[in-house]
C-alpha positions as CSV (number, residue, x, y, z in Angstrom):
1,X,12.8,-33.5,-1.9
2,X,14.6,-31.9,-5.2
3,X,14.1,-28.7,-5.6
4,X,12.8,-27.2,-8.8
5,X,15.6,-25.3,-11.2
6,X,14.8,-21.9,-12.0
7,X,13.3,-22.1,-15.9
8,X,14.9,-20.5,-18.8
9,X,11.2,-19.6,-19.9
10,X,10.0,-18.6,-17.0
11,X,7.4,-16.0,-17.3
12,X,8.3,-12.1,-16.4
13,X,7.1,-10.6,-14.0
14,X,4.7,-8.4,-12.7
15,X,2.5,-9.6,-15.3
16,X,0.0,-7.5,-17.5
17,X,-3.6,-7.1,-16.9
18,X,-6.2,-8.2,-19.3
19,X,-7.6,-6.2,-21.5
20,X,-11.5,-5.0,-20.1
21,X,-10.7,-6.9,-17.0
22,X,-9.4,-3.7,-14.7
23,X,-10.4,-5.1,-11.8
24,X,-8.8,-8.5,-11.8
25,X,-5.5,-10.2,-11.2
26,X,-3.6,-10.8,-14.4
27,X,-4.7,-13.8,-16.2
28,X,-1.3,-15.7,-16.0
29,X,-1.7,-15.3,-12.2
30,X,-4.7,-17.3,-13.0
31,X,-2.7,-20.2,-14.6
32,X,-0.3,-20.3,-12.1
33,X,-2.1,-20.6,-9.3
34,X,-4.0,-23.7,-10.5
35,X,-1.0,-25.2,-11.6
36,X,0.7,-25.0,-7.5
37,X,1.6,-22.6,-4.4
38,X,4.7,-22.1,-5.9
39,X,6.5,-20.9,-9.1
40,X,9.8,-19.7,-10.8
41,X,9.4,-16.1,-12.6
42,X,11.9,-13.7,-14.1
43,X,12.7,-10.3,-12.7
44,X,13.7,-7.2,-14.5
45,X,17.6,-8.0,-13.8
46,X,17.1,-12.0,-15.0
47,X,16.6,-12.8,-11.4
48,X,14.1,-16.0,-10.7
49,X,12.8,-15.9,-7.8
50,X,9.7,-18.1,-6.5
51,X,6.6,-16.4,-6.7
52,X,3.6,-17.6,-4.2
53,X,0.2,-17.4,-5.4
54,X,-1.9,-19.2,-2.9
55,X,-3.2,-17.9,0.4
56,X,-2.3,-20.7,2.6
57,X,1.7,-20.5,1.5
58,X,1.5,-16.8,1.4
59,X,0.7,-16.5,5.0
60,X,2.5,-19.4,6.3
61,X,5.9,-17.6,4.6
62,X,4.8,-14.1,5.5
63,X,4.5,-15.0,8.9
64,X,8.4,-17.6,8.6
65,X,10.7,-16.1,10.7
66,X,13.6,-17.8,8.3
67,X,11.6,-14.7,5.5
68,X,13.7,-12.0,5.7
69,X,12.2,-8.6,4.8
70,X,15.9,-7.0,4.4
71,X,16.0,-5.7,1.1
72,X,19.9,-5.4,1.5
73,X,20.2,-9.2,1.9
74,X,22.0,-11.0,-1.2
75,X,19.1,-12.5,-3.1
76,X,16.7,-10.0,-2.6
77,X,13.8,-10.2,-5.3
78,X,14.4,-5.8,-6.0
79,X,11.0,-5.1,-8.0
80,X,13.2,-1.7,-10.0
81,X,17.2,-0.9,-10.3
82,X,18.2,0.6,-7.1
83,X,18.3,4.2,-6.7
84,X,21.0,6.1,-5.3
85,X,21.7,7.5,-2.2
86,X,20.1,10.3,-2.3
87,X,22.7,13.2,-1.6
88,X,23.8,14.6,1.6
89,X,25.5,14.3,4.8
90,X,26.7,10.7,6.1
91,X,24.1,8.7,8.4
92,X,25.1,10.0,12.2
93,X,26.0,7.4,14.8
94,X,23.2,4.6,15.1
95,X,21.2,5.3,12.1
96,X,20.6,2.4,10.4
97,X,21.7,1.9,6.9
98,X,19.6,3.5,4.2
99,X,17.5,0.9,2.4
100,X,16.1,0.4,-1.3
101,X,13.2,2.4,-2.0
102,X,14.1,4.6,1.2
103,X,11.3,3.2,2.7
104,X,13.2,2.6,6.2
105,X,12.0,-0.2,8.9
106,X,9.4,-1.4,6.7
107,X,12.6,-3.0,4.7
108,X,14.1,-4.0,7.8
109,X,14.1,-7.6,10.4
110,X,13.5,-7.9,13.9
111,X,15.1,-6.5,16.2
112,X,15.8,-3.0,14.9
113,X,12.4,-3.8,12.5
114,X,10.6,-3.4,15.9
115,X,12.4,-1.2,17.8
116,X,12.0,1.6,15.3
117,X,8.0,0.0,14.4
118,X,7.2,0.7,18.2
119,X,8.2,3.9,18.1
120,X,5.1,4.9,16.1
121,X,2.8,1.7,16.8
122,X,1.1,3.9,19.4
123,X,0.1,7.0,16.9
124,X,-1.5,4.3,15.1
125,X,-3.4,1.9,17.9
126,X,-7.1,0.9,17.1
127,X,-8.1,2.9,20.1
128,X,-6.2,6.3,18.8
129,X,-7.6,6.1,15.5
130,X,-11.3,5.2,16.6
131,X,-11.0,8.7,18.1
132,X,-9.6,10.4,15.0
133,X,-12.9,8.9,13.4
134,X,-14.8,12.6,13.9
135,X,-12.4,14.4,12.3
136,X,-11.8,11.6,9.4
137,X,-16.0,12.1,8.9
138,X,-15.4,15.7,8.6
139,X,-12.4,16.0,6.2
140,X,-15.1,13.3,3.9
141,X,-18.0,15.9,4.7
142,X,-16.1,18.9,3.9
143,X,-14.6,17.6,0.7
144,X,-18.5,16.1,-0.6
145,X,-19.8,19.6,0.4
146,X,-17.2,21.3,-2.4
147,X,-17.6,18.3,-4.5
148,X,-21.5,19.3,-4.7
149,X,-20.6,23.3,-4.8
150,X,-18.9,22.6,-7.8
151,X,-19.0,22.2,-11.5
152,X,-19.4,18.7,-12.7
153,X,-18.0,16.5,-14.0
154,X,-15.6,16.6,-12.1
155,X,-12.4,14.2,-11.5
156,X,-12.9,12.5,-8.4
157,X,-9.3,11.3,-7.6
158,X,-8.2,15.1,-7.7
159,X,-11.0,16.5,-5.8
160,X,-11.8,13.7,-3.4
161,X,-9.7,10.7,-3.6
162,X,-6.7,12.3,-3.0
163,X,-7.5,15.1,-0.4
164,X,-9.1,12.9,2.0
165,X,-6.4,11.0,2.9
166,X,-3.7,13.7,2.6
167,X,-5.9,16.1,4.8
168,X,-6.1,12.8,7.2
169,X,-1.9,12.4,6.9
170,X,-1.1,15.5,7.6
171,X,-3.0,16.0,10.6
172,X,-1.7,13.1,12.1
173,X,2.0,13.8,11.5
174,X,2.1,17.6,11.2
175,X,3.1,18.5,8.0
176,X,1.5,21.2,6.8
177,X,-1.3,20.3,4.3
178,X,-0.5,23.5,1.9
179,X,2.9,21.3,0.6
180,X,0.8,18.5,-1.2
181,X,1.5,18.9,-4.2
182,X,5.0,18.9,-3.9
183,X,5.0,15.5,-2.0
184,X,2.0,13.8,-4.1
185,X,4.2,14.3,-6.9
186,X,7.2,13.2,-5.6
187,X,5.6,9.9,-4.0
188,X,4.2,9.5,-7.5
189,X,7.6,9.5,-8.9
190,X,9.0,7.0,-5.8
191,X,6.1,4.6,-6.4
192,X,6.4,4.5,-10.5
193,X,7.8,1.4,-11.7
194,X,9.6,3.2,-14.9
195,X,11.2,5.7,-13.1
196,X,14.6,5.7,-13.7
197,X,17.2,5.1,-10.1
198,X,18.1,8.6,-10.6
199,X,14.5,9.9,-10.8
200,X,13.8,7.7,-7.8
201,X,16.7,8.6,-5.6
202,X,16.2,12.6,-6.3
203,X,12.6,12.3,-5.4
204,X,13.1,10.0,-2.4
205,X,16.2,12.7,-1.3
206,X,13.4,15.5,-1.4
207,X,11.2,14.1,0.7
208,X,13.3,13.0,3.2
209,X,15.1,16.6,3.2
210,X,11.5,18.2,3.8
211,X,11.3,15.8,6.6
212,X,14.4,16.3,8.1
213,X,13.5,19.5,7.8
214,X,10.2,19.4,10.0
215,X,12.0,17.2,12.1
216,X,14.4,19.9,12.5
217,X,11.2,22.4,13.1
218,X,9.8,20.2,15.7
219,X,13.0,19.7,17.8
220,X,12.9,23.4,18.5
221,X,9.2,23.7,18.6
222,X,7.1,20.4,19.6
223,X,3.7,20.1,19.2
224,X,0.8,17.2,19.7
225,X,1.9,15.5,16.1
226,X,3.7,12.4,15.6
227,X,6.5,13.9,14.6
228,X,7.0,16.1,17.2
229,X,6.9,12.3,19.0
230,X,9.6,11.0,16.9
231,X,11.8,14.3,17.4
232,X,11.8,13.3,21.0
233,X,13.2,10.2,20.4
234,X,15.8,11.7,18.9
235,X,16.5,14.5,21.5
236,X,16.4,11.8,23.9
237,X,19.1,9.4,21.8
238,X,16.4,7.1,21.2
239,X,16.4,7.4,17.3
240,X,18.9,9.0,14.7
241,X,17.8,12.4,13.4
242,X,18.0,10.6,10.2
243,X,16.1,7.3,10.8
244,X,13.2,9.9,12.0
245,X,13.2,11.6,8.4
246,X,13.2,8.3,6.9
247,X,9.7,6.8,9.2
248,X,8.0,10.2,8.4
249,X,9.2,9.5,4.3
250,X,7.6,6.4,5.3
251,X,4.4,7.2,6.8
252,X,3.7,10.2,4.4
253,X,3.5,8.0,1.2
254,X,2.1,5.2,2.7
255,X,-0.2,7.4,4.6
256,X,-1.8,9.0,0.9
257,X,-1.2,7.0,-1.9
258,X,-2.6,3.8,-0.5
259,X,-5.7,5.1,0.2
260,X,-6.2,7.3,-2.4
261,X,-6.1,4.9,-4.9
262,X,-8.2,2.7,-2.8
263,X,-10.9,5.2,-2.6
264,X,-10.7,5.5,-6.7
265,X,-10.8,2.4,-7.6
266,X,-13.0,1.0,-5.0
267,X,-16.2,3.5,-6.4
268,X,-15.1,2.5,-9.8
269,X,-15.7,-0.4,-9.1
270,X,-18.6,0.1,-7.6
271,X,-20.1,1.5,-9.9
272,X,-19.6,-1.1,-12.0
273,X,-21.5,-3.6,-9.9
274,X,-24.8,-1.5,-8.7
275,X,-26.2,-3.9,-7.4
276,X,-23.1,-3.7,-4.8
277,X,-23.4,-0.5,-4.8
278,X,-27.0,-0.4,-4.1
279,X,-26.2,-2.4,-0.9
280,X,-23.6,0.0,0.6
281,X,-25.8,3.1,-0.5
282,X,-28.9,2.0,1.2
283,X,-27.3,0.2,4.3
284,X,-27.1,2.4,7.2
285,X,-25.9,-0.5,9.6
286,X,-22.1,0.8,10.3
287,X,-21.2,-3.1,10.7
288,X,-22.0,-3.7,7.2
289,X,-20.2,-0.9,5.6
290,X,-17.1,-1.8,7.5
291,X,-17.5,-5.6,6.0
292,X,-18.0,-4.5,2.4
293,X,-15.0,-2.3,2.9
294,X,-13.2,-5.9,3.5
295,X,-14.7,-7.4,0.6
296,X,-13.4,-4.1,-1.1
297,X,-9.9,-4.8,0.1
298,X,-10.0,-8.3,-0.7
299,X,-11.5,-7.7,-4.6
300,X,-9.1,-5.3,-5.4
301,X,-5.8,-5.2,-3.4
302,X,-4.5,-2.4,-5.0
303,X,-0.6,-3.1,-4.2
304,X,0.0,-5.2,-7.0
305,X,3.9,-5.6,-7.3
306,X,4.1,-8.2,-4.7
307,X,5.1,-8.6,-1.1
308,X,9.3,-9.5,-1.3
309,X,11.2,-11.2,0.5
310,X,14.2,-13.5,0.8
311,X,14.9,-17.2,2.3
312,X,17.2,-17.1,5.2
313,X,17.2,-21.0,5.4
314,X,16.1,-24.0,3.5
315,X,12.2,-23.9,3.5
316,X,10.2,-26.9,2.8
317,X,6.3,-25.7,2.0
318,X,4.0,-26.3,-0.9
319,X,5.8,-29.6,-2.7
320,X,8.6,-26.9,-3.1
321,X,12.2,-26.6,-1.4
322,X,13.1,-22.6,-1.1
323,X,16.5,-22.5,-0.4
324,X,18.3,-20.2,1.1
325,X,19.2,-17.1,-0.2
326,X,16.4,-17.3,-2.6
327,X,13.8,-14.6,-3.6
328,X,10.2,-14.8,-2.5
329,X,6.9,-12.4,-4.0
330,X,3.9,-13.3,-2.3
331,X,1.5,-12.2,-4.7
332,X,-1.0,-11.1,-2.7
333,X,-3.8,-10.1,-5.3
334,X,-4.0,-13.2,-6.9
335,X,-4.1,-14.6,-2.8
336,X,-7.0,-12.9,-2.4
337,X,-8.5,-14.4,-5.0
338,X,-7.6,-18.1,-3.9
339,X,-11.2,-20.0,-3.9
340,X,-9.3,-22.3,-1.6
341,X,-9.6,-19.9,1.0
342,X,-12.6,-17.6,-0.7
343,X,-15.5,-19.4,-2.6
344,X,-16.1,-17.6,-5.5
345,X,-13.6,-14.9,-5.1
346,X,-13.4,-13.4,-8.6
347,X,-17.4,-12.0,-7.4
348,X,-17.5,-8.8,-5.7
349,X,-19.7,-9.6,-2.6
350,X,-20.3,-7.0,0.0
351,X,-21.9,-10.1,2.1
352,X,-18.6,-12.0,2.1
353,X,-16.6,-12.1,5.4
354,X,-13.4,-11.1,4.2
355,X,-11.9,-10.2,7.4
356,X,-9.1,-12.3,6.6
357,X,-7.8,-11.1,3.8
358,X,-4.1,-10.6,2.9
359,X,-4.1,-6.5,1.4
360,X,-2.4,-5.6,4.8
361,X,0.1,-8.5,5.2
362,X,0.5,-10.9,7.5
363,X,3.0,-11.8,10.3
364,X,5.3,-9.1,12.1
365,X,5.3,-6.4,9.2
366,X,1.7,-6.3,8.6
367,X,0.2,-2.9,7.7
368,X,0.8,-0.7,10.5
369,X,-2.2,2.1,9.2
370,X,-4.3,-0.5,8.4
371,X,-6.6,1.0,11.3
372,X,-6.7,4.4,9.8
373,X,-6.8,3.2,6.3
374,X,-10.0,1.7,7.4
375,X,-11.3,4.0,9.4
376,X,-10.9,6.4,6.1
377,X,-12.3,4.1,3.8
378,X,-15.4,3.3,6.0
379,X,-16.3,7.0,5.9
380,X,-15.9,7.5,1.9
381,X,-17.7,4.3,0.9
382,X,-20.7,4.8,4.1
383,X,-20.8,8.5,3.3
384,X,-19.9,9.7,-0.6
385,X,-22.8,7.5,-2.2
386,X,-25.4,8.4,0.1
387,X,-25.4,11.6,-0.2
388,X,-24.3,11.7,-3.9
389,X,-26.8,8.7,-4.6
390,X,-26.5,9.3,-8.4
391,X,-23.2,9.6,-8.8
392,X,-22.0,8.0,-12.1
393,X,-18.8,7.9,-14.6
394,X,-18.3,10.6,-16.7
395,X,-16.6,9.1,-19.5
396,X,-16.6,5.4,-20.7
397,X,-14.8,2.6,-18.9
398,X,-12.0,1.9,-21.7
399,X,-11.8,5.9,-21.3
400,X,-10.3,5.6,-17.7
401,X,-6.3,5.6,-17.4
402,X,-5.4,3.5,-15.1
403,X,-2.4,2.7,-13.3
404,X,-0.7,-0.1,-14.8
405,X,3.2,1.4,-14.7
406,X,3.5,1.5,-10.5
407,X,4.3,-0.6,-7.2
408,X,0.5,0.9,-6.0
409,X,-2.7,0.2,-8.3
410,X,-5.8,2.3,-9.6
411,X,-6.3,5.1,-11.7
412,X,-4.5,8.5,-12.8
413,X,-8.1,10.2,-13.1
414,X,-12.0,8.8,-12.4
415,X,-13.8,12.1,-14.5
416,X,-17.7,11.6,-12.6
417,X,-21.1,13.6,-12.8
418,X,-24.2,13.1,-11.1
């Protein structure tokens, strides 16, 4: 089989949005999708690698163990220019290389990909995080009881969206919750698509110097948290002192802004189906409410720049040869939306088994907080409409900034009254 030549015209991307459409993959997403699997698009540096828009090849590759994951690897479809290393002292013995973005194993291949993964798989086991559930319900309570004791309107992602999960992050790993502002705004700046490498790799060096930091804390005084857990490892040997900053950089972004803007844009777009909304209001059946936050996931899959990766070998898939060396994006929102594999999948359906959507991943890196990310999201959307039942946008739709300029998708504010 020949292989197709990258195109001089071959579309940029990410690709924009269209305009009233908020909710949906970008139109020329559409196109290419019905034309094949497979395509050539243009990077930000000229680069062209193959983007995948169709389920089937997304999780067949994602799940390829010749798909590297290595952002270091020649080839490499970067979605920004690569920050700096951020300042300070060298990596100590057996701390793995730092990697674009900062964003440590999650950027990484098997074996040190799981070595350092199974250091913190257990923090975030179904069974742990079904008994964090409590506690989740709480943080939701708490923060609906001072939505209600307060004036309206009010913007939800400042006063709900965002607390929730932070509250939920910081609990788990032990940083103390009284610091969110100054990580929320430096994740913002590591998860912005025009910030500039230098912006990037100052904000990506203060966080992982806070970390070090509570690293440092919990190595002298350990406590039930995960990272007192990870300073063990290194006091034990297991894990450079600098690797642990980097997972706990890791997990604190992941841990916040993900489901933040999840929670946002999820009752956004709720409320713009009500008849949806009606369904997850009025259902009481927890079974339910954990399938329309699926369907949820599916609709809107909120990480919009595309799962990367790299060919390690010739790959044969799709009518296409990939070969090696050659960047792959699995776009994963326009997967979800494959009627292939989900009939009628531009409708928002809180019926719809969607269990097996792609929002998480697939293969050995899938989402490791998909469990708590869930368990969050099932008590917001089974909780915040039922006891705010007429809870309704404050401003016009074309009024509400969203969040076209980042790696993570939703909005900067969601102004609601009731």
């Amino acid at each position: 089989m020949t292989p197709t030549a990258p195109s001089a015209d071959a579309p940029e991307y990410p690709m924009p949005r269209a305009a009233g459409c908020p909710f949906d993959p970008p139109p020329a997403l559409r196109e290419r999708q019905a034309e094949g699997p497979l395509t050539r698009v243009r990077l930000w540096n000229g680069d062209t690698p193959w983007l995948v828009t169709r389920y089937a090849e997304q999780r067949a590759l994602l799940g390829d163990p010749r798909v590297s994951a290595d952002a270091t690897r020649p080839g490499y479809p970067l979605p920004a220019p690569v920050a700096p290393a951020p300042a300070g002292p060298a990596p100590g013995a057996g701390a793995a290389p730092p990697r674009p973005g900062g964003l440590g194993f999650i950027l990484m291949d098997d074996p040190e990909h799981a070595r350092q993964r199974r250091m913190v798989t257990a923090s975030f086991a179904v069974r742990r995080i079904e008994a964090l559930r409590p506690a989740v319900q709480r943080i939701v309570d708490d923060r609906i009881d001072a939505l209600l004791a307060g004036p309206k309107p009010v913007d939800l992602v400042e006063a709900f969206a965002l607390p929730v999960p932070s509250l939920v992050i910081c609990e788990l790993l032990g940083v103390p919750y009284a610091d969110h502002d100054f990580f929320q705004e430096h994740s913002r700046t590591v998860i912005r698509r025009g910030a500039t490498p230098e912006e990037r790799g100052a904000a990506i060096g203060a966080l992982r110097d806070y970390l070090d930091g509570l690293v440092g804390d919990r190595l002298a005084d350990p406590g039930p948290d995960l990272l007192s857990g990870l300073a063990e490892r290194v006091r034990n040997g297991e894990l450079a002192r600098e690797d642990a900053a980097q997972i706990g950089v890791l997990l604190l972004i992941a841990g916040h802004e993900t489901t933040a803007n999840m929670i946002a844009l999820g009752t956004l777009a709720l409320l713009e189906h009500p008849d949806q909304l009606a369904r997850l209001r009025d259902g009481a059946d927890p079974a339910f409410v954990a399938s329309a936050v699926e369907e949820l996931l599916r609709y809107l899959h909120i990480t919009h720049n595309g799962r990367r990766r790299v060919a390690l070998e010739d790959i044969e898939i799709g009518g296409e040869v990939i070969r090696a060396g050659e960047g792959l994006i699995m776009a994963n929102d326009i997967g979800n939306r494959d009627p292939a594999a989900f009939p009628d999948p531009d409708r928002l359906d809180l019926g719809r088994d969607a269990r097996h959507h792609v929002a998480f991943g697939f293969g050995v890196h899938q989402c490791l907080g998909q469990s708590l990310a869930r368990v969050e999201l099932q008590a917001v959307y089974g909780t915040l409409y039922r006891r705010i039942p007429t809870l309704r946008r404050a401003v016009p739709l074309e009024a509400v900034p969203f969040k076209h300029d980042g790696s993570v998708y939703g909005v900067y504010e969601l102004p609601v009254t009731w």
